[in-house]
C-alpha positions as CSV (number, residue, x, y, z in Angstrom):
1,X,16.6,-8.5,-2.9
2,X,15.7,-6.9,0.5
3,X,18.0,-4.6,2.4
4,X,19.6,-7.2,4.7
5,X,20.7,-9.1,1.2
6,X,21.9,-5.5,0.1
7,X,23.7,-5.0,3.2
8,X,25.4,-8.2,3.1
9,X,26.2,-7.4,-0.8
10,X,27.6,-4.2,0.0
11,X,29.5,-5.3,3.4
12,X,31.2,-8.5,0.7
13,X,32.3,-6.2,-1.3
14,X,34.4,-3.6,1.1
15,X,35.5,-6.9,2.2
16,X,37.0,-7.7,-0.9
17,X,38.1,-4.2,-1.5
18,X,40.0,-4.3,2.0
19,X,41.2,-7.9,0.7
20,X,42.8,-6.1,-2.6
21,X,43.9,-3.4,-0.4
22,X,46.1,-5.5,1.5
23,X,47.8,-7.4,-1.8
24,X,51.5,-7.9,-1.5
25,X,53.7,-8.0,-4.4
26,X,53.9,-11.7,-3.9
27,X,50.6,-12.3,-5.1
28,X,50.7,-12.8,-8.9
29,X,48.5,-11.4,-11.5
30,X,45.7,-14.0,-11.6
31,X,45.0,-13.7,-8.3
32,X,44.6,-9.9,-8.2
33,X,42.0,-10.4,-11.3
34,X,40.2,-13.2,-9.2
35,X,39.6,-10.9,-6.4
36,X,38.8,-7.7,-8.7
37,X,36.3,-10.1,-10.6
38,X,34.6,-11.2,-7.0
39,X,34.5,-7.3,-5.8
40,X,32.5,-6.4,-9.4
41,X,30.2,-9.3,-9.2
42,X,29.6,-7.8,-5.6
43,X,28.9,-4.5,-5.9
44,X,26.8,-5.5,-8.9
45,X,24.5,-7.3,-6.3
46,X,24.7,-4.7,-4.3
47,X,23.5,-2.1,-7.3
48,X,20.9,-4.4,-7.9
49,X,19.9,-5.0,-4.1
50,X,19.9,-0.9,-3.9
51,X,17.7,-0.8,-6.9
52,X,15.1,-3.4,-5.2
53,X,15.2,-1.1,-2.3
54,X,14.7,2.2,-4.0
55,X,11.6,0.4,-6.0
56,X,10.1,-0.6,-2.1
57,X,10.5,3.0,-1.3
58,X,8.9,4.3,-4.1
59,X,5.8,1.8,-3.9
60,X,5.4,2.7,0.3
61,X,5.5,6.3,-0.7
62,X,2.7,5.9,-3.6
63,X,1.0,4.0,-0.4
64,X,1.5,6.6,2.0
65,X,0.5,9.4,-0.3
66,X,-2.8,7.0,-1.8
67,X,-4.1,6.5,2.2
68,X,-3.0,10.0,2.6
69,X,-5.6,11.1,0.3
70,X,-8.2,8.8,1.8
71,X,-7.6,10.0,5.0
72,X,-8.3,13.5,3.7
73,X,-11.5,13.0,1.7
74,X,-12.9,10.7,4.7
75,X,-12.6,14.1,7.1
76,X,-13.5,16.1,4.6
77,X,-16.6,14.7,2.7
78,X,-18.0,11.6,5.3
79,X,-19.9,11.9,8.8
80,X,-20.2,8.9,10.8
81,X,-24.1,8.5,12.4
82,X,-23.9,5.2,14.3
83,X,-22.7,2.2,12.7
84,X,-22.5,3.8,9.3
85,X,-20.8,6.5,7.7
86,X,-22.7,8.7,5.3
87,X,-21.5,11.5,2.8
88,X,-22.2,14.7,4.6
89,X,-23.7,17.4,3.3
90,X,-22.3,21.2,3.8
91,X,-22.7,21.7,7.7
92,X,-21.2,18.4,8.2
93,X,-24.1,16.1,8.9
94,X,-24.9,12.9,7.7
95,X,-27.5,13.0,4.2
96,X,-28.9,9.9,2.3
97,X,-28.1,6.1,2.5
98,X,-25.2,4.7,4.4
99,X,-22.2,3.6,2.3
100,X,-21.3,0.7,2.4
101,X,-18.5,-0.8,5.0
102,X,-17.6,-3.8,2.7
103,X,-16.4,-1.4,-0.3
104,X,-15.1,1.3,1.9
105,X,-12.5,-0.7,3.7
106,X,-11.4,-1.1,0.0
107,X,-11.1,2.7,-0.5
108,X,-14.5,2.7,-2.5
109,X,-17.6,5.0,-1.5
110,X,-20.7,3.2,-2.7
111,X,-24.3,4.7,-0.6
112,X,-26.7,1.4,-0.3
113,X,-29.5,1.4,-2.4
114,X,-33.1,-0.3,-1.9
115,X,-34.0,-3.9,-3.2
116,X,-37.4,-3.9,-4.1
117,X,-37.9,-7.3,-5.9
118,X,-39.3,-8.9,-3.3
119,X,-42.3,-6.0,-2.9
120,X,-42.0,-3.1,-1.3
121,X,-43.2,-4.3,2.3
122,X,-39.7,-6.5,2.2
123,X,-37.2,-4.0,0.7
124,X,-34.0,-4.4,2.0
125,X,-30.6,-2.7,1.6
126,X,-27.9,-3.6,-0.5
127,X,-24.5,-2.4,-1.8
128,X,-24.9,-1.7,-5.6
129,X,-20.9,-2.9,-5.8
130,X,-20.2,-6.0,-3.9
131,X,-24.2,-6.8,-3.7
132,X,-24.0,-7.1,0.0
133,X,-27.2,-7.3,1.8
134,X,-28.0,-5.3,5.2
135,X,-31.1,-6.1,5.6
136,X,-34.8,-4.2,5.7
137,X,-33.6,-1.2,8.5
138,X,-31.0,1.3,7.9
139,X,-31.7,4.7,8.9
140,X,-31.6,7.2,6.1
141,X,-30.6,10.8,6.9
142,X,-32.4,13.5,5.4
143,X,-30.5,16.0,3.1
């Protein structure tokens, strides 16, 4: 249930609390159960529209705190050279192979690695994770 369901739950059911409210001594028994049974089965979608809603919270906050994290060990531990970022080493500046782009986007930190198996004049660079290719130049920074 989103929270325009549990608005709508919780807005029926002051409704039918306003409803009771306003019952006259006219009204018999039956009907006073009716609308007392229709104001519990609403505010028992309502608890259960709330509960949804708490659960959404709690996942966007795991979220939050999970790219939070991210955030912080990108600033903290990558250096961008060009159109690759590389672990840095302690000043800051880029050291060994490129990680690749593919995998980080995914929040994973994989540094390319060289295919040889087609000789050594052919090498080429690939991801060790999602086998992407980047072909035979990528500029590798000295530690």
């Amino acid at each position: 249930m989103d929270v325009v369901a549990t608005i709508s739950a919780v807005s029926a059911a002051l409704g039918l609390a306003k409803e009771i409210r306003e019952i006259d001594a006219q009204f018999d028994k039956a009907e006073l159960r009716l609308k007392i049974a229709d104001l519990t089965i609403s505010l028992s979608d309502a608890k259960l529209g709330l509960q949804d809603v708490a659960e959404q919270i709690r996942e966007k906050d795991a979220e939050i705190s999970r790219l939070s994290k991210l955030l912080e060990f990108r600033e903290a531990k990558l250096s961008d050279q060009g159109e690759f970022r590389y672990f840095a080493n302690e000043e800051g500046a880029p050291k060994g192979y490129p990680i690749c782009p593919r995998c980080e986007k995914k929040g994973d930190f994989h540094s390319l690695v060289q295919d040889r198996s087609k000789g050594a004049g052919r090498a080429t660079y690939v991801c060790p994770a999602c086998k992407a290719n980047f072909g035979q130049h990528v500029k590798y920074f000295s530690p």
